[in-house]
N, C-alpha and C positions, 0 to 999 in steps of 0.2 A: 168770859165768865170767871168764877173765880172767886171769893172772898179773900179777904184781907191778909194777910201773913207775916211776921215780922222773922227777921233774922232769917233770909233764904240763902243757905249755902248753895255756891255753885264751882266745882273745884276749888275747892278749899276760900273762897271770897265771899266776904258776907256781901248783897247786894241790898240789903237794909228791908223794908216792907214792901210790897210787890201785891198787887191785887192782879184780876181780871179785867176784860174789857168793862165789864157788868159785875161788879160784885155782889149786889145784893139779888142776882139774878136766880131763881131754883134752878137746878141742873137734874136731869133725868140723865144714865147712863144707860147705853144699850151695847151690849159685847157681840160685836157682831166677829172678831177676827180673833181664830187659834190656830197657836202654834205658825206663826208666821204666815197665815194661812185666809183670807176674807172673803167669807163667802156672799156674793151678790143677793142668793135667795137669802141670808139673814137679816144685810144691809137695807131689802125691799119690805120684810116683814116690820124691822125695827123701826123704818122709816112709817109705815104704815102706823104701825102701833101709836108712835110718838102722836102722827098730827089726829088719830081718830079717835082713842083710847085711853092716851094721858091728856090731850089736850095740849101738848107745848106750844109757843109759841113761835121760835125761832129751832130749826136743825139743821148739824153740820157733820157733814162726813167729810174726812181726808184721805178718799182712796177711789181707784176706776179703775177699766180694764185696762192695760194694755195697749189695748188697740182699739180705736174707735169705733162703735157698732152704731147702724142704723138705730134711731131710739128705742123703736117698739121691741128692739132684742137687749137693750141696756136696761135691766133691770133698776140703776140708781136713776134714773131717767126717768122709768116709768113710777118707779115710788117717790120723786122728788115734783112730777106732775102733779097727781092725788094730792098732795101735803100740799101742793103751792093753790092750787085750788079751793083748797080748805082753808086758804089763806094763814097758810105755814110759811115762815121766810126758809129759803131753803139754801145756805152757804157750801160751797164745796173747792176742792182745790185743782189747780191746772195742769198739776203733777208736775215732777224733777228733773227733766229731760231733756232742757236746756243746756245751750244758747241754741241749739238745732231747733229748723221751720216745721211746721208741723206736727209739733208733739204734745199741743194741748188738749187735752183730755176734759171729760164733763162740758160738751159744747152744747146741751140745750137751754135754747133762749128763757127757760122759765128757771134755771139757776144762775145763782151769784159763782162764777169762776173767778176764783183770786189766786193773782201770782202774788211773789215772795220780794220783799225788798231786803236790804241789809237797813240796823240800827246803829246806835251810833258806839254798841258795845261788840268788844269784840277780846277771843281767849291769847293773848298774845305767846306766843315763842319764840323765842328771839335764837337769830342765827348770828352767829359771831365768828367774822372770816381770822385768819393770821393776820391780816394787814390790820388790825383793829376792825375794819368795818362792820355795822350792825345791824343787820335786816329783822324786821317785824312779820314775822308770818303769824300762822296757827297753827293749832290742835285743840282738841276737842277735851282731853285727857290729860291731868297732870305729870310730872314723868320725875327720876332722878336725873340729876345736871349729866351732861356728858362733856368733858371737858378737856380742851386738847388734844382732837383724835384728826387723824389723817382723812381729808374728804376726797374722795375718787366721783370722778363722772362716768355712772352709765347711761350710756344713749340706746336707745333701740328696745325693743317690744321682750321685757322679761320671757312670756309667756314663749318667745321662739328664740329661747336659750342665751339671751344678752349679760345676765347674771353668770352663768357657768364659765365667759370669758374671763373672768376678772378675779384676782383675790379681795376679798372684800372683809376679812377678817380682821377686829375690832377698829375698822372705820367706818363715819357717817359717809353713807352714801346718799349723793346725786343724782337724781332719775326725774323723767317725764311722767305726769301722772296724766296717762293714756289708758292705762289699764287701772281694773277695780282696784280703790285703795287700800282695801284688806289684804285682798293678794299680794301687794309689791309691798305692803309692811313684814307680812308671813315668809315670804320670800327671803326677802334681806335678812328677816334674826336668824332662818334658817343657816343662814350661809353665813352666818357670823357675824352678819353687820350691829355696827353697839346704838346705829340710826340710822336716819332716813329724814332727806330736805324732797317735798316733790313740788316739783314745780307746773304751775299749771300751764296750760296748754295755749299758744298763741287762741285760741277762740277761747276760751275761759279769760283771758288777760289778763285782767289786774283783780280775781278772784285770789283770796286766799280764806276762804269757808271752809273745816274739815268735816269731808264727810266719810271717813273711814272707822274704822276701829280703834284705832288709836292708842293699840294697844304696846306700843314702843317709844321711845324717844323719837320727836319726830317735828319737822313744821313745813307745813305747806304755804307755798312763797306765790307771788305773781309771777306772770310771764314774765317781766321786763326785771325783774330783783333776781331773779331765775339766772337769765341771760347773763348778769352781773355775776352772779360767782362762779359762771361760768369761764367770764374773762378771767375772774382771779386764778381759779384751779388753773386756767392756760398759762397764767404768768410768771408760776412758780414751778421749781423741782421738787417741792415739799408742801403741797397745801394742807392747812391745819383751821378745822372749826369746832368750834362748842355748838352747844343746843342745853336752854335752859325756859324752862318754862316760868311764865310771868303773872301767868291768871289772868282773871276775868279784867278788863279795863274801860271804861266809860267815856267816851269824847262826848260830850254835851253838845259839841257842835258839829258833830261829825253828819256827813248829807246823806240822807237815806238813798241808796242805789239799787235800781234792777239787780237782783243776785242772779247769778249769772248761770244756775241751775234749775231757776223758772224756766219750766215750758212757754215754749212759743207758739204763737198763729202761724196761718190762718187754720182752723181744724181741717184735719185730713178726712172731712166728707164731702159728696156733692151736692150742692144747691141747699148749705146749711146756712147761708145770706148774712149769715150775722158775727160779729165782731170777737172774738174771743183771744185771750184773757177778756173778763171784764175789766177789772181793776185788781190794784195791788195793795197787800199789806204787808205787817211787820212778820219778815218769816225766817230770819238769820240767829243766830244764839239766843234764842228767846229763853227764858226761864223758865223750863216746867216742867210739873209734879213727875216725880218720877217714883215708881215703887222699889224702890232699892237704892243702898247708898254707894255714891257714884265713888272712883278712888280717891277724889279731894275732898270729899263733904268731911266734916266736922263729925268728928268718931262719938258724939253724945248728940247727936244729932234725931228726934226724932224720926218714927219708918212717915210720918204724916206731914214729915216739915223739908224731906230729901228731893232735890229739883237738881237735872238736869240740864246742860246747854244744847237745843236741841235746833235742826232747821231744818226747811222747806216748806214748799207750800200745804203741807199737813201743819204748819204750825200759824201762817197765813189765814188761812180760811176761818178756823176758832177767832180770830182776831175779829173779822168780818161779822161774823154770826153775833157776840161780843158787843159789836155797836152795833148790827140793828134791832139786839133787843132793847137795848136803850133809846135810838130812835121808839123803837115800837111802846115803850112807856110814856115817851112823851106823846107821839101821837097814836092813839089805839085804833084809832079810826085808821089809818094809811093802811092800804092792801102792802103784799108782798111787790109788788111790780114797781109801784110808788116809791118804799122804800128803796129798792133797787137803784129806782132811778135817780132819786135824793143824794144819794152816794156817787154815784155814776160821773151826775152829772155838775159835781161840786167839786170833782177830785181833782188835785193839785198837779199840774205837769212839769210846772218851776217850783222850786223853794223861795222861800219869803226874801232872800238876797236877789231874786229875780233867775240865777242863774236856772240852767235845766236839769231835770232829770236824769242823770247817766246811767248810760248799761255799762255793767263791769265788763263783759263779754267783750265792750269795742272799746270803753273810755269815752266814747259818746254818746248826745241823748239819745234816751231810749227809743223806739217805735211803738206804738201803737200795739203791733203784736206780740211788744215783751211786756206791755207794762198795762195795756189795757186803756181807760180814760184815766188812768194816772193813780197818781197816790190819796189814799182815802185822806178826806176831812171831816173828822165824825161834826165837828162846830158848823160848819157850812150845811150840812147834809140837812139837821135839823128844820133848817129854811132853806129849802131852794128857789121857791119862785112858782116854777113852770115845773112839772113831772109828765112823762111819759107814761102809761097806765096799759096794762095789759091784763085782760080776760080772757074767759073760755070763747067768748065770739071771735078773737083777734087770733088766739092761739090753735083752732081747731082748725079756719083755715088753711093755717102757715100750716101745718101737720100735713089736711091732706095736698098743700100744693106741692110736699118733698115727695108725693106718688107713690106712697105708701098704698095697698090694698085696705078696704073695708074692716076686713079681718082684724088686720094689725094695728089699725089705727082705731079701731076699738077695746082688742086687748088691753093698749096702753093708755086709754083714757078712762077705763071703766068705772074707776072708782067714782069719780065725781058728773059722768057723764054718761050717756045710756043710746045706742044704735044712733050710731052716726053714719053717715051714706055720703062717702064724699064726691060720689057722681053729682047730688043735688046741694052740694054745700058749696058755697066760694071760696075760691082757691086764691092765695094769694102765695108771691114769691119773698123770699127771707127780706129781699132790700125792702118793702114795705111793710113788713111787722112795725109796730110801733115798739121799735125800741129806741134803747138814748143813745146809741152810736150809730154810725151807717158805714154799711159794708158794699162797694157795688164791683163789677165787673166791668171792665171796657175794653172791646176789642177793636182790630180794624176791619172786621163786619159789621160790629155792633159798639158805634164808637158813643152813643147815647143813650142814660141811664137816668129814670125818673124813680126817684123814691120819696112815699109821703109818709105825713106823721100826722099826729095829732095833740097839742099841749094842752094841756091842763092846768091852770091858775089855782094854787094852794097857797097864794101868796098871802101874809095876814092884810095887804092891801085889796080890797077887791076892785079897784080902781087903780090900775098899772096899763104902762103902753111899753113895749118891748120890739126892741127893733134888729133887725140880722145885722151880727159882722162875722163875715166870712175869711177864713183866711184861705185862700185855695188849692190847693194837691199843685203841686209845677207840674207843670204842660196838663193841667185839665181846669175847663172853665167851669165855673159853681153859678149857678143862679136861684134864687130865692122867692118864694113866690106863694103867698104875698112876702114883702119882708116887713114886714109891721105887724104884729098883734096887738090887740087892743081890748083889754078886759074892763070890765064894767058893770055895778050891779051886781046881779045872782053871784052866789060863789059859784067856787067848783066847772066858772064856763071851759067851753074847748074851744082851740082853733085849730083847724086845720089850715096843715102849708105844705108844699111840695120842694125840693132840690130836686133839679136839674145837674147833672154832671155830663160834660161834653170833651173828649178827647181831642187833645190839640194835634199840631204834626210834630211837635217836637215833643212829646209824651215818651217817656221811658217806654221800650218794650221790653215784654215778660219780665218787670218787675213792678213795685209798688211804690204809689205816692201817697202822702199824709196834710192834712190840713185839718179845720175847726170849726166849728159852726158856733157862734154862740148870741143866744139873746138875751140883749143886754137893755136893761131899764133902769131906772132910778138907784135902786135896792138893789138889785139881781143881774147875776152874770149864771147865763144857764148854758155850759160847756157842753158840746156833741163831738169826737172824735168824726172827723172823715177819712176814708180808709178806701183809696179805691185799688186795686188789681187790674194792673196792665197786663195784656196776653196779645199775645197774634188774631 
């Protein structure tokens, strides 16, 4: 969202005009979080308000617990039901807790969960060893040069006294960023240091995103540039580095990456069936509004024209919300599910040179569970083909098949929905929700796994024939059935088709395989993420 802006400073760089996903989009604003503080009951009533009382179209919130609750105790769950009901697009984010399994947050099937990629901008700092040599890190904050100071290496955990060992007075120090960034910057000026290089951690790898304070001379390097001034500081009797900040910098062609502080799949509940992250947007240095002038901004700067470089999947999700109000303009007609799925199932898993996806975290492509069904194409989404479509018939079952009580499972639907009995209702299990990815379970009890779907032809042709290509999970057999869809006539027909997934003997155990479903016709390639979980 967003209107037009010219002249956006961001430490001290002008980045020229800048809109929103949506600029000509209305923006309602609802303050649900003080004093660092959000409260769930504000986040439910806000949400409520939005789709029943203002009428909006699209809402996004960038916040959840903690820790993953049953729904009918998740307050944003149960207000992002109501709204999605109401046929509200309802965008939220996967939270920052990344590259670690299991930390993604907002796992219900009737939200858009988006993780965080990087762009191709990025706040440079440059480290500058004695040898000459020059590494490109970050920081978030502009700094004075430091120039020509002695770099020392500390190894091991500030917090259990690793700093107290060492003089560290007016040199840039070298440390592992294991601990909060704020901390080990607070740390260091306490103790004299005139800087600070941290180096990210063999599972962050070739991250160099700052997410600290930034309040000192400072730049956060990758694990392998890390390792490298490391060898220098061991080579010499005298190591000596600068740290100079360089600003905002633009690669145009730089490849959008998994940021390596997206949360991960699979959600840490039981029998939630379904695939999460959904998908990923732009969530690394993005530019935005910020109410106060940052230390680089431009000292005649208006308070209305002051932007930040900020990330995570709080800056992701607004992207998401963003285009599908502009889907949602083009076609007014599309439910929230529809949209969903337009995205979902358009999203890019290569870039346009063909190569993959990568996670900063490994340096290799990404999973499924960092990245979702990949990178948004808002151009593609517009026409997909085939869309996955979910309703209260589709969604009430999947509810009470998670065995939910009566009670509860009316609490949380109440708004849009009135005594529901899930003794006399059909229950169905997460792998057959109709959604646009598939999540299934295979074990060596239960080494076969049937899950169905149902597509929907929105294609501007109503006369398409689409046909399966599979690519399949290693060690699990995929089977398709029918694998031909054949529309014709009426709009709006459905087909239903079922995958078969069948565990081999030489199948990974206790971990996971990845493959693709996509149906492909004339016109249209309509991509499904396969995502099965191997167990004992």
């Amino acid at each position: 969202m967003g209107a037009f802006v010219r002249d956006v400073m961001v430490e001290g760089s002008n980045l020229g005009t800048a809109s929103g996903m949506a600029p000509r989009a209305h923006l309602a604003m609802y303050e649900v979080c003080l004093a660092d503080m959000c409260s769930a009951t504000e986040m439910l009533t806000a949400t409520e308000r939005g789709a029943f009382l203002d009428g909006v179209d699209v809402l996004s919130i960038s916040a959840s617990d903690n820790k993953q609750k049953p729904f009918y105790d998740d307050l944003i769950a149960v207000g992002s039901f109501s709204a999605v009901m109401a046929g509200v697009f309802f965008s939220t984010s996967a939270g920052n807790a990344g590259p670690t399994a299991e930390t993604v947050t907002n796992c219900a099937p009737w939200q858009l969960t988006v993780g965080a990629s990087t762009v191709g901008r990025r706040i440079i700092s440059k480290v500058q060893l004695g040898n000459g040599l020059v590494i490109n890190g970050e920081a978030s904050r502009g700094y004075k040069r430091v120039q020509n100071k002695p770099i020392v290496y500390v190894g091991g955990r500030f917090a259990d006294g690793a700093l107290k060992a060492v003089d560290i007075r007016d040199k840039i120090v070298l440390c592992n960023r294991v601990e909060s960034a704020a901390m080990l910057e607070k740390m260091v000026a306490d103790a004299g240091g005139v800087g600070m290089i941290a180096i990210s951690t063999q599972m962050q790898f070739l991250a160099t995103t700052p997410l600290g304070a930034n309040f000192m001379p400072l730049s956060r390097v990758s694990y392998p540039d890390g390792e490298t001034i490391k060898a220098y500081i061991n080579s010499t009797a005298n190591p000596m580095a600068s740290l100079r900040f360089a600003g905002v910098v633009l690669n145009a062609s730089a490849l959008p990456a998994i940021a390596e502080y997206s949360s991960r799949g699979p959600c840490d509940l039981p029998n939630i069936g379904v695939l999460k992250p959904d998908i990923t947007g732009p969530g690394t240095n993005i530019g935005a509004a910020a109410p106060f002038k940052s230390p680089g901004a431009n000292a005649t700067a208006a308070p209305t024209r002051t932007f930040s470089a900020k990330s995570g999947t709080s800056m992701s999700a607004p992207h998401l919300a963003g285009i599908a109000a502009v889907i949602k303009k083009a076609h007014p007609e599309w439910s929230p599910a529809v949209i969903k799925s337009a995205m979902m199932t358009t999203a890019d898993v290569t870039h346009r040179d063909g190569t993959p996806v990568i996670d900063l975290s490994t340096g290799a492509p990404a999973s499924y569970f960092a990245m979702g069904a990949g990178l948004v194409n808002p151009t593609k989404a517009l026409d997909p083909g085939l869309v996955y479509d979910l309703t209260a018939d589709d969604l009430v079952p999947y509810i009470c098949g998670l065995g939910y009580n009566d009670s509860f499972v009316n609490d949380m639907i109440a708004q849009p929905l009135k005594n529901v009995t899930c003794a006399k209702s059909k229950k169905i299990q997460g792998k057959d929700l109709n959604y646009p990815s598939f999540l299934v379970t295979l074990t060596a009890a239960a080494p076969v796994a049937t899950a169905r779907r149902t597509a929907t032809n929105i294609g501007k042709q109503p006369l398409e024939v689409y046909r399966a290509e599979v690519v399949a999970p290693p060690g699990v057999a995929v089977e398709v059935v029918p694998n031909r869809l054949e529309f014709g006539g009426a709009a709006l027909q459905r087909r239903e088709f079922t995958v078969k997934f069948t565990r081999g003997r030489n199948a990974a155990v206790n971990g996971a395989a990845e493959g693709s479903l996509r149906w492909v016709s004339g016109k249209h390639s309509v991509r499904s993420p396969l995502a099965v979980l191997l167990k004992q």
